[in-house]
PDB file of N, CA, C and O in Angstrom:
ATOM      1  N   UNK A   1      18.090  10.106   8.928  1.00  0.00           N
ATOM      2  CA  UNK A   1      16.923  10.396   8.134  1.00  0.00           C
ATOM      3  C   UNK A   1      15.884   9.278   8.261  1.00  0.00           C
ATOM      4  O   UNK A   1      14.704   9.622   8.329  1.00  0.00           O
ATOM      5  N   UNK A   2      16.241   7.779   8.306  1.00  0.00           N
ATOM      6  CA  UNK A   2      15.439   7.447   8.267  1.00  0.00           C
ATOM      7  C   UNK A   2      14.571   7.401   9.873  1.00  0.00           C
ATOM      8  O   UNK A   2      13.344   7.356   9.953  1.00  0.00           O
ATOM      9  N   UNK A   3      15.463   7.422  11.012  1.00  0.00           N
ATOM     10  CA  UNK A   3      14.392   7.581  12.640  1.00  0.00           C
ATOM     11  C   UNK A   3      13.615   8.391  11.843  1.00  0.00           C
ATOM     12  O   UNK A   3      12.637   7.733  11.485  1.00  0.00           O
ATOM     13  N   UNK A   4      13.579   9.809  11.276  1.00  0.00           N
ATOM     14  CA  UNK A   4      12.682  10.766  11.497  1.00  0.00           C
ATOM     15  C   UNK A   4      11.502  10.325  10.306  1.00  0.00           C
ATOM     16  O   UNK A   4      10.329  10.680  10.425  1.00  0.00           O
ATOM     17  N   UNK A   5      12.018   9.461   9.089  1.00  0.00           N
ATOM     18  CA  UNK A   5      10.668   8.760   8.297  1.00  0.00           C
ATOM     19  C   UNK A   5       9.798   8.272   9.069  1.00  0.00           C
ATOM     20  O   UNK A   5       8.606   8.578   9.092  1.00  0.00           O
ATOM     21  N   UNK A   6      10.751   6.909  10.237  1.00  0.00           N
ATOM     22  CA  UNK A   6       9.992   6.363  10.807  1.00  0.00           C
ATOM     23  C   UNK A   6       8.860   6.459  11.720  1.00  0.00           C
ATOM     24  O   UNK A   6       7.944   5.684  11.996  1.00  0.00           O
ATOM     25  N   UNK A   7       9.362   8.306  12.337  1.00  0.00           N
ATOM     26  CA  UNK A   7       8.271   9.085  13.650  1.00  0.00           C
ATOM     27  C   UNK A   7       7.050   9.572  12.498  1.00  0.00           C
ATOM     28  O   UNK A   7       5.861   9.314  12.686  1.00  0.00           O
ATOM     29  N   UNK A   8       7.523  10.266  11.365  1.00  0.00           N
ATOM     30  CA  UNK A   8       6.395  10.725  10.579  1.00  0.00           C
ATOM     31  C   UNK A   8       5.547   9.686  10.333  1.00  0.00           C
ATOM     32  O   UNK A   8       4.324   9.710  10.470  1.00  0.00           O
ATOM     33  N   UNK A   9       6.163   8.851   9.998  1.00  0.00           N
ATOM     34  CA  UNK A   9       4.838   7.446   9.482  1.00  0.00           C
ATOM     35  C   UNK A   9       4.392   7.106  10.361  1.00  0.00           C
ATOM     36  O   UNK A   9       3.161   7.148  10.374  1.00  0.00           O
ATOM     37  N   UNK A  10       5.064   6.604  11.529  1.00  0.00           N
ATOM     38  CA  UNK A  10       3.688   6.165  13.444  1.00  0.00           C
ATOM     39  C   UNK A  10       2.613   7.718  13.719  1.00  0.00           C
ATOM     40  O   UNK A  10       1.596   7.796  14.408  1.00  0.00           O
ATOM     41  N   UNK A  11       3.231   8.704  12.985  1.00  0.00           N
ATOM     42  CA  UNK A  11       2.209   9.882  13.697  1.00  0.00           C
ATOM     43  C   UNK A  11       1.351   9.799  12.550  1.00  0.00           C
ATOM     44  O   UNK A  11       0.315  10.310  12.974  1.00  0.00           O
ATOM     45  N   UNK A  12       1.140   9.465  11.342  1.00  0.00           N
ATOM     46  CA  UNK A  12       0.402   9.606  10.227  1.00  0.00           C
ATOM     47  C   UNK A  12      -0.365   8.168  10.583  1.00  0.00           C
ATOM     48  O   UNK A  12      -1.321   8.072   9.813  1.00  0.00           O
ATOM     49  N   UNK A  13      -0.309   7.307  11.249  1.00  0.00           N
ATOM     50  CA  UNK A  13      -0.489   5.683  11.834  1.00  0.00           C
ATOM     51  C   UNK A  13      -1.227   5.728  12.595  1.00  0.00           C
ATOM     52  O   UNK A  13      -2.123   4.890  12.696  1.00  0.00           O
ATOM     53  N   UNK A  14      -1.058   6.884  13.493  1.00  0.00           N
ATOM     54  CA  UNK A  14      -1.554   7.031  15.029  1.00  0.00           C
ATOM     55  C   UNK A  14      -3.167   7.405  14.676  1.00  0.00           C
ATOM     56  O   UNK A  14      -3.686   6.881  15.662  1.00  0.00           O
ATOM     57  N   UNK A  15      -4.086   7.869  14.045  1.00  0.00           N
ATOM     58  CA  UNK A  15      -5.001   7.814  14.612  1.00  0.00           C
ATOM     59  C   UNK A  15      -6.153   6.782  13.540  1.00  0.00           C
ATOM     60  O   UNK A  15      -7.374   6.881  13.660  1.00  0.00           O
ATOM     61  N   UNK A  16      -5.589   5.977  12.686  1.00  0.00           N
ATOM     62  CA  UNK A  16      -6.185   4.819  11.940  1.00  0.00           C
ATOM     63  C   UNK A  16      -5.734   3.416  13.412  1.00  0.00           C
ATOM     64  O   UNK A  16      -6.326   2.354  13.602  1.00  0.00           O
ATOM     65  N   UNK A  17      -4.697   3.902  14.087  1.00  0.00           N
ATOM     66  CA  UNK A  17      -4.161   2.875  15.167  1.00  0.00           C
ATOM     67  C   UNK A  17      -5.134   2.308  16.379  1.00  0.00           C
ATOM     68  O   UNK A  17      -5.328   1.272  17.016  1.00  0.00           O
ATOM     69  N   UNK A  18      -5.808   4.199  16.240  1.00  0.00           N
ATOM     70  CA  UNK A  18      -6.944   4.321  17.528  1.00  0.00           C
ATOM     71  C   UNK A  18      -8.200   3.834  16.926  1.00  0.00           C
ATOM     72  O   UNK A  18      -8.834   3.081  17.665  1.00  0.00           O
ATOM     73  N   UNK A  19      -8.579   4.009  16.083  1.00  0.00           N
ATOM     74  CA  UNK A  19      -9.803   3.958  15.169  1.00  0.00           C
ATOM     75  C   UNK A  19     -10.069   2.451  15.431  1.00  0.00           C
ATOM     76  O   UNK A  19     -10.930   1.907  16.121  1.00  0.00           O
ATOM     77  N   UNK A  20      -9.139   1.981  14.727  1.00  0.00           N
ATOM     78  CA  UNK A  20      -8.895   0.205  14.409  1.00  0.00           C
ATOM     79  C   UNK A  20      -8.150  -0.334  15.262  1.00  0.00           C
ATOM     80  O   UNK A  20      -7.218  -0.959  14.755  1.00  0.00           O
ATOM     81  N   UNK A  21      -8.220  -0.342  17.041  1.00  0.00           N
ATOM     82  CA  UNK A  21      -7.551  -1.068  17.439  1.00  0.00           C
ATOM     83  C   UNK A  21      -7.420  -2.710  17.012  1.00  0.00           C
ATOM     84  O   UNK A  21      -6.272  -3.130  17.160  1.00  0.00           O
ATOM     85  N   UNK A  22      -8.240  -3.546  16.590  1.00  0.00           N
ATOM     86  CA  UNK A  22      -8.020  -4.773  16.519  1.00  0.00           C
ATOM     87  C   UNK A  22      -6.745  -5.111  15.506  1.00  0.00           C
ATOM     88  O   UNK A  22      -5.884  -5.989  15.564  1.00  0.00           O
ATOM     89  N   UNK A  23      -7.021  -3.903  14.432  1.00  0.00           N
ATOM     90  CA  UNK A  23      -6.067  -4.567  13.142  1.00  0.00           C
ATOM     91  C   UNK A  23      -4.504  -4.261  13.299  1.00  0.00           C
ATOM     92  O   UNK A  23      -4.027  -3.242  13.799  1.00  0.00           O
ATOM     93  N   UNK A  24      -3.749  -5.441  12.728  1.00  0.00           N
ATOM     94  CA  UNK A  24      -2.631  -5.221  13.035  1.00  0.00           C
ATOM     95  C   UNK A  24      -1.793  -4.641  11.628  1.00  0.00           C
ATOM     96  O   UNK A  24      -1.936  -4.871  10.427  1.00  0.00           O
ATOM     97  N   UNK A  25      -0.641  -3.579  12.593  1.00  0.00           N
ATOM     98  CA  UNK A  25      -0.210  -2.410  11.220  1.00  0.00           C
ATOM     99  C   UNK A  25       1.441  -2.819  11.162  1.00  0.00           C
ATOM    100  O   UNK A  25       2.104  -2.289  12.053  1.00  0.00           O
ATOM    101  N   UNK A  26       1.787  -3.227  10.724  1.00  0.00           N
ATOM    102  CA  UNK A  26       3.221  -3.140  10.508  1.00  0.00           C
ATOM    103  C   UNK A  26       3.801  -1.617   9.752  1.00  0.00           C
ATOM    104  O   UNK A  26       3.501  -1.239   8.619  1.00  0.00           O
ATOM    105  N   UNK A  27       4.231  -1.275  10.223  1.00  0.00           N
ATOM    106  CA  UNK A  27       5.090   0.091   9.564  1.00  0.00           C
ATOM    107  C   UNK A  27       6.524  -0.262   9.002  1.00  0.00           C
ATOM    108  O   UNK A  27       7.293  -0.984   9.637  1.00  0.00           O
ATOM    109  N   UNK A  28       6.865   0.328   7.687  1.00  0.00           N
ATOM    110  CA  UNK A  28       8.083   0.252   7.025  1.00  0.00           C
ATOM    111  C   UNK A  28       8.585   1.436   6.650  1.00  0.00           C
ATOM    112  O   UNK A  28       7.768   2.067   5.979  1.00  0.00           O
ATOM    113  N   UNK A  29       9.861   2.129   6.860  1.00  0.00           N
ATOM    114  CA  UNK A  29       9.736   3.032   5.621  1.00  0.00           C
ATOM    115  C   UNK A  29      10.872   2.661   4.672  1.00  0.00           C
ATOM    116  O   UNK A  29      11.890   3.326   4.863  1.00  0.00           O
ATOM    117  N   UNK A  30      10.928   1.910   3.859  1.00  0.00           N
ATOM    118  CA  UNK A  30      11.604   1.993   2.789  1.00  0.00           C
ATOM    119  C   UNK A  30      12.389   2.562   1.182  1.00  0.00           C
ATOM    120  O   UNK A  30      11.958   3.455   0.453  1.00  0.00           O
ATOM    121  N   UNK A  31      13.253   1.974   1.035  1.00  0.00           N
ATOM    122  CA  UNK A  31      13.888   3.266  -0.115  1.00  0.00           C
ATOM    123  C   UNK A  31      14.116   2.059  -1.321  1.00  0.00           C
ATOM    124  O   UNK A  31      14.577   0.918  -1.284  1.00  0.00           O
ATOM    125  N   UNK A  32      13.503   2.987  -2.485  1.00  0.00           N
ATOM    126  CA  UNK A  32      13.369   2.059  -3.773  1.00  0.00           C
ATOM    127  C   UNK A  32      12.020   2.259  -4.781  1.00  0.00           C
ATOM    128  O   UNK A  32      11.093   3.055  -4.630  1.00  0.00           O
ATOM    129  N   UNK A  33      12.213   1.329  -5.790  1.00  0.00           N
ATOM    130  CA  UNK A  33      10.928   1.587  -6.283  1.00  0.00           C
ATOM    131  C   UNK A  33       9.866   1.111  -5.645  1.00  0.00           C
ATOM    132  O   UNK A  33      10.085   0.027  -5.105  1.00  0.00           O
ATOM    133  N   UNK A  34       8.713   1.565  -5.504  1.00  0.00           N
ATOM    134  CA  UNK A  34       7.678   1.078  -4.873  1.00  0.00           C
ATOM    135  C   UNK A  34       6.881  -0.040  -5.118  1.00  0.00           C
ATOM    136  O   UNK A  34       5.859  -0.331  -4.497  1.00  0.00           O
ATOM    137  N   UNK A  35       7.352  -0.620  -5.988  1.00  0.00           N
ATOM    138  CA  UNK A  35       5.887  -2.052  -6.338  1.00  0.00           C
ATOM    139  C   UNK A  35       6.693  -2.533  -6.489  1.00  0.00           C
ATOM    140  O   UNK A  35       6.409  -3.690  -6.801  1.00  0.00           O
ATOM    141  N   UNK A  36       8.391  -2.258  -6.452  1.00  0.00           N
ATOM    142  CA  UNK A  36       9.349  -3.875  -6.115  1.00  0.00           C
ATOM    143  C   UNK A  36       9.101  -3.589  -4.514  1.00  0.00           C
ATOM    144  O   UNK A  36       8.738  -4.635  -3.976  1.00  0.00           O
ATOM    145  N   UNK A  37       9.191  -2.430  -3.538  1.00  0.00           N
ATOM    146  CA  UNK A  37       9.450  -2.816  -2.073  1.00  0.00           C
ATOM    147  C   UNK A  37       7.686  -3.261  -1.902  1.00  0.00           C
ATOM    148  O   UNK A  37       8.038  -4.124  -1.098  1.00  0.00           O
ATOM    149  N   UNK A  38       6.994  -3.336  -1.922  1.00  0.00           N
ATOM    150  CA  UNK A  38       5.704  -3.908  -2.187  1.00  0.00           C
ATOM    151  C   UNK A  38       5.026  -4.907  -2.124  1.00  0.00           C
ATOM    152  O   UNK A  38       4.195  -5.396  -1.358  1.00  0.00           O
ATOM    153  N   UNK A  39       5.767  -5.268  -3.552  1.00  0.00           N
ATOM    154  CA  UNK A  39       5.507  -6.566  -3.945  1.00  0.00           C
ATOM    155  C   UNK A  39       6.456  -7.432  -2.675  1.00  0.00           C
ATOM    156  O   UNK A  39       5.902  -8.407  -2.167  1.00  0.00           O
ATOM    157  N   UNK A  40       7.841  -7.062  -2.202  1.00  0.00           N
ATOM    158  CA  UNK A  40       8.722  -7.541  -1.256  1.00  0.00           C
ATOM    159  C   UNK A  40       8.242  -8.070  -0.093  1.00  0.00           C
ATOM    160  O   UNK A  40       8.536  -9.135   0.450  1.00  0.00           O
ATOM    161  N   UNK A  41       7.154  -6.862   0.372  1.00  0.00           N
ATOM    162  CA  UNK A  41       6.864  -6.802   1.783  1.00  0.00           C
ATOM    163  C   UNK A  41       5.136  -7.990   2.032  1.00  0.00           C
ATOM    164  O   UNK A  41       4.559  -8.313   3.070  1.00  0.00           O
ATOM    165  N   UNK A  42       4.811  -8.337   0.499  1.00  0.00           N
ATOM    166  CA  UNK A  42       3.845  -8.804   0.644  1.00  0.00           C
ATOM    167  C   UNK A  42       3.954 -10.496   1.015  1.00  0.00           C
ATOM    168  O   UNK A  42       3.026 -11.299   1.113  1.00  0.00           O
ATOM    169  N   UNK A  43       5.418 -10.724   1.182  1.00  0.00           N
ATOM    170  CA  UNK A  43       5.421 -12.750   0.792  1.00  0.00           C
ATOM    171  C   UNK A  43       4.553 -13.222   2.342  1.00  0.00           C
ATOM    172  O   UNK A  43       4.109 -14.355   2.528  1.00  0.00           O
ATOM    173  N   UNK A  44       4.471 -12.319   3.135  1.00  0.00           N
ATOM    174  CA  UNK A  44       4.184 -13.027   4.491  1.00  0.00           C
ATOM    175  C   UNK A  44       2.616 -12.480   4.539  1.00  0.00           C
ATOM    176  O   UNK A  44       1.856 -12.993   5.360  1.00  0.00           O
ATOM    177  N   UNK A  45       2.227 -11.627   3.814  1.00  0.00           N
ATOM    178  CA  UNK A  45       0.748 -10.984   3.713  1.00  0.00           C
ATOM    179  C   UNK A  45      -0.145 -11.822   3.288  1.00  0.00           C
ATOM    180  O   UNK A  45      -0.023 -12.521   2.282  1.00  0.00           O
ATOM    181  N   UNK A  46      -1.484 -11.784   4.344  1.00  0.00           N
ATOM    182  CA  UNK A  46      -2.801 -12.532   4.160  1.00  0.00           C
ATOM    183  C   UNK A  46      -3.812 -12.125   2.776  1.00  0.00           C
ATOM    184  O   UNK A  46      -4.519 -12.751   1.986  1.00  0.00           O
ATOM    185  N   UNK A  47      -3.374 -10.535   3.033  1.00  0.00           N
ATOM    186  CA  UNK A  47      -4.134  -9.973   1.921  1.00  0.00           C
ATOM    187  C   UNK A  47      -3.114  -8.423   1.591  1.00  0.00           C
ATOM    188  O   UNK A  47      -2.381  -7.859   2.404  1.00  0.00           O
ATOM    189  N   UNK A  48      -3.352  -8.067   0.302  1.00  0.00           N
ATOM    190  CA  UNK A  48      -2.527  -7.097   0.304  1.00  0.00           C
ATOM    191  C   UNK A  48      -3.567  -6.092  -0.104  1.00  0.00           C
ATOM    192  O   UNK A  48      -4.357  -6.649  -0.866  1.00  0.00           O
ATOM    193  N   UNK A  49      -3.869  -4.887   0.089  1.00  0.00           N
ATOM    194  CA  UNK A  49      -4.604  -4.076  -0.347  1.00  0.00           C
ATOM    195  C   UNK A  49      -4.031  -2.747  -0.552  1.00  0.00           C
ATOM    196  O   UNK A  49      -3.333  -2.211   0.309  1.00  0.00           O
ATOM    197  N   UNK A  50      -4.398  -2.033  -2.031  1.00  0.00           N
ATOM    198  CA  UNK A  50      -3.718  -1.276  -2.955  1.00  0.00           C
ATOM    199  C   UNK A  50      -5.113  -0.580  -3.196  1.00  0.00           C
ATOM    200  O   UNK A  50      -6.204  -1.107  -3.415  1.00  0.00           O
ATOM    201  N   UNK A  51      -4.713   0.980  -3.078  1.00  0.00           N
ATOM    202  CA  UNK A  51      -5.477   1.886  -4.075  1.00  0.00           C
ATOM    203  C   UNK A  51      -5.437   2.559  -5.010  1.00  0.00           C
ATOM    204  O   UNK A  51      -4.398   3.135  -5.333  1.00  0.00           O
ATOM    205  N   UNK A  52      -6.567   2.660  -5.693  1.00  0.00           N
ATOM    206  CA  UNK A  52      -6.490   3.433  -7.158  1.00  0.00           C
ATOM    207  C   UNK A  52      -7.405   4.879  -7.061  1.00  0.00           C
ATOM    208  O   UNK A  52      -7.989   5.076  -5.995  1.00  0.00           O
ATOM    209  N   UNK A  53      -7.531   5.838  -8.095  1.00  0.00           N
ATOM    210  CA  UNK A  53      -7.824   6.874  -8.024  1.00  0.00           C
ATOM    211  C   UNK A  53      -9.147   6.570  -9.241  1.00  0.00           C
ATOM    212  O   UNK A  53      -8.661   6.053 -10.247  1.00  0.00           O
ATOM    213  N   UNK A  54     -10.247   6.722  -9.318  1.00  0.00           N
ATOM    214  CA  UNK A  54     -11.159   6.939  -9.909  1.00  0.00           C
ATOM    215  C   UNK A  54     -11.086   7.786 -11.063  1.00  0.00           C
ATOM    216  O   UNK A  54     -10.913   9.004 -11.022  1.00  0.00           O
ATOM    217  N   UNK A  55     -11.274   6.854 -12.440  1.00  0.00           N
ATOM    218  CA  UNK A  55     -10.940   7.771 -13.578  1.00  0.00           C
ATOM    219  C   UNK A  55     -12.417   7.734 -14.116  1.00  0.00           C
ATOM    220  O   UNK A  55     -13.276   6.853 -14.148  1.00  0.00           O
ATOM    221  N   UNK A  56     -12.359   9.241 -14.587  1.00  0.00           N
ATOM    222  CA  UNK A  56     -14.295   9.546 -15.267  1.00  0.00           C
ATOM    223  C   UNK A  56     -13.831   9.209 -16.689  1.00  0.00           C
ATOM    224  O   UNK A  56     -14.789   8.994 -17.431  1.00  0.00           O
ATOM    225  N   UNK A  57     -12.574   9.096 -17.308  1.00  0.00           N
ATOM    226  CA  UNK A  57     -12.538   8.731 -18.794  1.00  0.00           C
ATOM    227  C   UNK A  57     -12.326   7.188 -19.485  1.00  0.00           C
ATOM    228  O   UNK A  57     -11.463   6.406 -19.086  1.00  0.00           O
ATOM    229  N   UNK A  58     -13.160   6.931 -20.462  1.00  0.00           N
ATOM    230  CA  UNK A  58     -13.519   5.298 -20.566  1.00  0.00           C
ATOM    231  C   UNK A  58     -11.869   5.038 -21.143  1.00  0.00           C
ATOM    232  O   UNK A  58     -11.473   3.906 -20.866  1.00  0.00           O
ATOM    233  N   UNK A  59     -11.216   5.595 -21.628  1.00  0.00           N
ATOM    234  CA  UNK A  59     -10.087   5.441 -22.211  1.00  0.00           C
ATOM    235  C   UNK A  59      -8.763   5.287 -21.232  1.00  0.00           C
ATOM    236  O   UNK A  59      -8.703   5.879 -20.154  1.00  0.00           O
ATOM    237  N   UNK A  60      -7.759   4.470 -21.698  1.00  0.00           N
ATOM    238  CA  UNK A  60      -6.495   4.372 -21.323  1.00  0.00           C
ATOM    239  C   UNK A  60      -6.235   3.101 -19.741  1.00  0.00           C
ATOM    240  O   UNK A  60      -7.075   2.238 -19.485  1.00  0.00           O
ATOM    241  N   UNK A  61      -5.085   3.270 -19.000  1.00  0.00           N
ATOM    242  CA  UNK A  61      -5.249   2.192 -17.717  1.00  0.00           C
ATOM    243  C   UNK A  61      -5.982   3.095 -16.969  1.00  0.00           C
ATOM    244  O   UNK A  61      -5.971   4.319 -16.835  1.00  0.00           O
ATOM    245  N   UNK A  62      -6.708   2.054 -16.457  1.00  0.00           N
ATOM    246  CA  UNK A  62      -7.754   2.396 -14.735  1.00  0.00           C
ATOM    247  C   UNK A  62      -6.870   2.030 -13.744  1.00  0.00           C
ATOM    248  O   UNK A  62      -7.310   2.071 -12.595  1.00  0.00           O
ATOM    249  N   UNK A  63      -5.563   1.631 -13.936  1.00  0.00           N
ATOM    250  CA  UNK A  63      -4.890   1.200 -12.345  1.00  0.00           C
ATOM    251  C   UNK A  63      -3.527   1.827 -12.736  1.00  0.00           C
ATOM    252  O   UNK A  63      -3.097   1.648 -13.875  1.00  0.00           O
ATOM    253  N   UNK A  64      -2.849   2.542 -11.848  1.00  0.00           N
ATOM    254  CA  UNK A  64      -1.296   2.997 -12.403  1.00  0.00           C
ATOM    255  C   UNK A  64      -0.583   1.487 -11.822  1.00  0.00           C
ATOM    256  O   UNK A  64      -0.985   0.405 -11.395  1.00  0.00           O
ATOM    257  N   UNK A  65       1.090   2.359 -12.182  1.00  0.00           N
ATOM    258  CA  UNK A  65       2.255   1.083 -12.506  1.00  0.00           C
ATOM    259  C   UNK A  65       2.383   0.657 -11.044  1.00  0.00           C
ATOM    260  O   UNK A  65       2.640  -0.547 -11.015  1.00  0.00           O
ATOM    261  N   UNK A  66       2.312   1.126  -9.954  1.00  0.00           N
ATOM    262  CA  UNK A  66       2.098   0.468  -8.449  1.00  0.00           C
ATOM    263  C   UNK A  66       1.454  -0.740  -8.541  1.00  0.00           C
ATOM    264  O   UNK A  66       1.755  -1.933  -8.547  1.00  0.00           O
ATOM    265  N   UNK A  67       0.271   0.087  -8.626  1.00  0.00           N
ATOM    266  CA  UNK A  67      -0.824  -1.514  -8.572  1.00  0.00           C
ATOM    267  C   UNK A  67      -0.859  -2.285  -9.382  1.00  0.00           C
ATOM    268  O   UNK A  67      -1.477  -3.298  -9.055  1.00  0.00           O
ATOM    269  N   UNK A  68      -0.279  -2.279 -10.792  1.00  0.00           N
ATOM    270  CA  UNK A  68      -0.039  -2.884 -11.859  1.00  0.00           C
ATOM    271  C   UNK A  68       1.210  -4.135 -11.150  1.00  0.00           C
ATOM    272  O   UNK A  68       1.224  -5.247 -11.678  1.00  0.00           O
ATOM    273  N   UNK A  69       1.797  -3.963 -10.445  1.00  0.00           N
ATOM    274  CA  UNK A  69       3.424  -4.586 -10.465  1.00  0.00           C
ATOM    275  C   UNK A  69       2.422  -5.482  -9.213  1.00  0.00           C
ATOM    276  O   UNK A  69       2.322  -6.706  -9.304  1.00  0.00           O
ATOM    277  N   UNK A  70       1.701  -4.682  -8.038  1.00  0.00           N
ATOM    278  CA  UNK A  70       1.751  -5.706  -7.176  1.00  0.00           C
ATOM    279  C   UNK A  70       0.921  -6.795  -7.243  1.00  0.00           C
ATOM    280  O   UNK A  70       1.133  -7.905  -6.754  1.00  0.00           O
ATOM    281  N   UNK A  71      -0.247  -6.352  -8.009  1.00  0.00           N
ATOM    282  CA  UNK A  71      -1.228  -7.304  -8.823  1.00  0.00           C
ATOM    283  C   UNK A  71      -1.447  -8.545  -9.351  1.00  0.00           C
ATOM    284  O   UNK A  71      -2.300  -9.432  -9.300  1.00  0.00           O
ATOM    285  N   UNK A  72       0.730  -8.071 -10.439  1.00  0.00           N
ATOM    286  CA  UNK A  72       1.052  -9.109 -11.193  1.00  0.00           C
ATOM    287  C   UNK A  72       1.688 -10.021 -10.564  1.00  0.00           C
ATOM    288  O   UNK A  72       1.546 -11.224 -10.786  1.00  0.00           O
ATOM    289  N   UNK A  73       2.714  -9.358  -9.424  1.00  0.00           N
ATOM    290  CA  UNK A  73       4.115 -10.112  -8.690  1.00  0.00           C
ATOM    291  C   UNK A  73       3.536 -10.340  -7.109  1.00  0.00           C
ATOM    292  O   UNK A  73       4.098 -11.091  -6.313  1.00  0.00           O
ATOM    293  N   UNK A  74       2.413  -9.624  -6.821  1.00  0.00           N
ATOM    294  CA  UNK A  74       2.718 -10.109  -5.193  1.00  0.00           C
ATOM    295  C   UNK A  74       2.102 -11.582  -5.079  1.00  0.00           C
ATOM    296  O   UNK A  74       1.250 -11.966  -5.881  1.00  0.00           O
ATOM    297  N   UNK A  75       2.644 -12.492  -3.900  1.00  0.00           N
ATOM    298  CA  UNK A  75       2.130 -13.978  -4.020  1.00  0.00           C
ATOM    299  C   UNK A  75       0.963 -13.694  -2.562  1.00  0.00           C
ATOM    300  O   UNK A  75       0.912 -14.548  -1.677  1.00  0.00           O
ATOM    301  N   UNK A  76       0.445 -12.932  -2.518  1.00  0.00           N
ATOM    302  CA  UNK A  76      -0.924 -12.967  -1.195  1.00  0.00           C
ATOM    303  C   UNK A  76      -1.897 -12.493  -2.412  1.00  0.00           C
ATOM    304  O   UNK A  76      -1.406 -11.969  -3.412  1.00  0.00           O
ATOM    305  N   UNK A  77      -3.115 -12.673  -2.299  1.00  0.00           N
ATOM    306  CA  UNK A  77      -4.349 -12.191  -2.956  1.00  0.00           C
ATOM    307  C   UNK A  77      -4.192 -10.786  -2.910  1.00  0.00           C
ATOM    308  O   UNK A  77      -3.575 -10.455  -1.897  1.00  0.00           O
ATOM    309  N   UNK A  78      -4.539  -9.790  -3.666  1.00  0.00           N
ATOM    310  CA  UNK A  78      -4.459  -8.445  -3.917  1.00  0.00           C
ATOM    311  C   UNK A  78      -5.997  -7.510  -3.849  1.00  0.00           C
ATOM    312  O   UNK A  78      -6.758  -7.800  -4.772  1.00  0.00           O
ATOM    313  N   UNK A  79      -6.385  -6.715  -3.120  1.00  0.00           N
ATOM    314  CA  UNK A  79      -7.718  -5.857  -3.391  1.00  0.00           C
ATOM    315  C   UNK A  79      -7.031  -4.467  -3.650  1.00  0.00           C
ATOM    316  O   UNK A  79      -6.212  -3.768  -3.054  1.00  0.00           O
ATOM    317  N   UNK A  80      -8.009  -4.371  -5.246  1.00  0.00           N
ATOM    318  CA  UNK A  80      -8.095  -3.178  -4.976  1.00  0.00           C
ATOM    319  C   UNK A  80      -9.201  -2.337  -5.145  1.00  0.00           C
ATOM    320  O   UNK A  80     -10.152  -2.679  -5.847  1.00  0.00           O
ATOM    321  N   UNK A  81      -9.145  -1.090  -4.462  1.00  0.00           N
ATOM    322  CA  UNK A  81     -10.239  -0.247  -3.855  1.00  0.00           C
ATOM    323  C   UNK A  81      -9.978   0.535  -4.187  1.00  0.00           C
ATOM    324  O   UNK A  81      -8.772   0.773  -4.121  1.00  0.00           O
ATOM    325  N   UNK A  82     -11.136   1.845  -4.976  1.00  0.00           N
ATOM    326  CA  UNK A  82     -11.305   2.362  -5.738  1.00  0.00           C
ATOM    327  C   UNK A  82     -11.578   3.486  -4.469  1.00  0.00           C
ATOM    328  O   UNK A  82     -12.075   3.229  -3.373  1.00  0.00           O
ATOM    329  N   UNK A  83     -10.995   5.084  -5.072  1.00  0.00           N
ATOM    330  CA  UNK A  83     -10.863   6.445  -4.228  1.00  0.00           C
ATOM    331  C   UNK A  83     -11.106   7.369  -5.323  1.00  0.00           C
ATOM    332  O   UNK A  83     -10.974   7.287  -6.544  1.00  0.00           O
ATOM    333  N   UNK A  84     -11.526   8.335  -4.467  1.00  0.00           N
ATOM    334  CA  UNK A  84     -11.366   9.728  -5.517  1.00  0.00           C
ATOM    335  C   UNK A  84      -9.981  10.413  -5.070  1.00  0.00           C
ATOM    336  O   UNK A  84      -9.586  11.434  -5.634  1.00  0.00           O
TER     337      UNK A  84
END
């Protein structure tokens, strides 16, 4: 199971790969909670960058528990960038 994570994620890779040849992509696919494997994968990261979903209501969190954990725990600087 996991070879076949690993082909789905290089083909979902493959054309941000072509786009952006300069930047370099490390691929993982890992099993666990996500903002502990995350926060994990970030100790050797220059920059870590995390997205959020654009909320129209002034009330409640603007960032879910992902970006919340890597924010707090990852040791590289953190961006995050705002999506619909």
């Amino acid at each position: 199971m996991a070879a076949e994570v690993g082909r789905a994620l290089a083909d979902l890779l493959m054309p941000w790969r072509q786009k952006f040849p300069s930047v370099d992509v490390v691929e993982r696919a890992l099993v666990g909670a996500p903002g502990e494997q995350l926060t994990y994968c970030t100790t050797d990261a220059d920059l870590v960058v995390v997205g959020r979903r654009i909320r129209k209501s002034p009330l409640g969190a603007h960032i879910g528990p992902i970006t919340h954990a890597v924010i707090h725990h990852s040791p590289a600087p953190v961006a995050v960038v705002a999506h619909d």
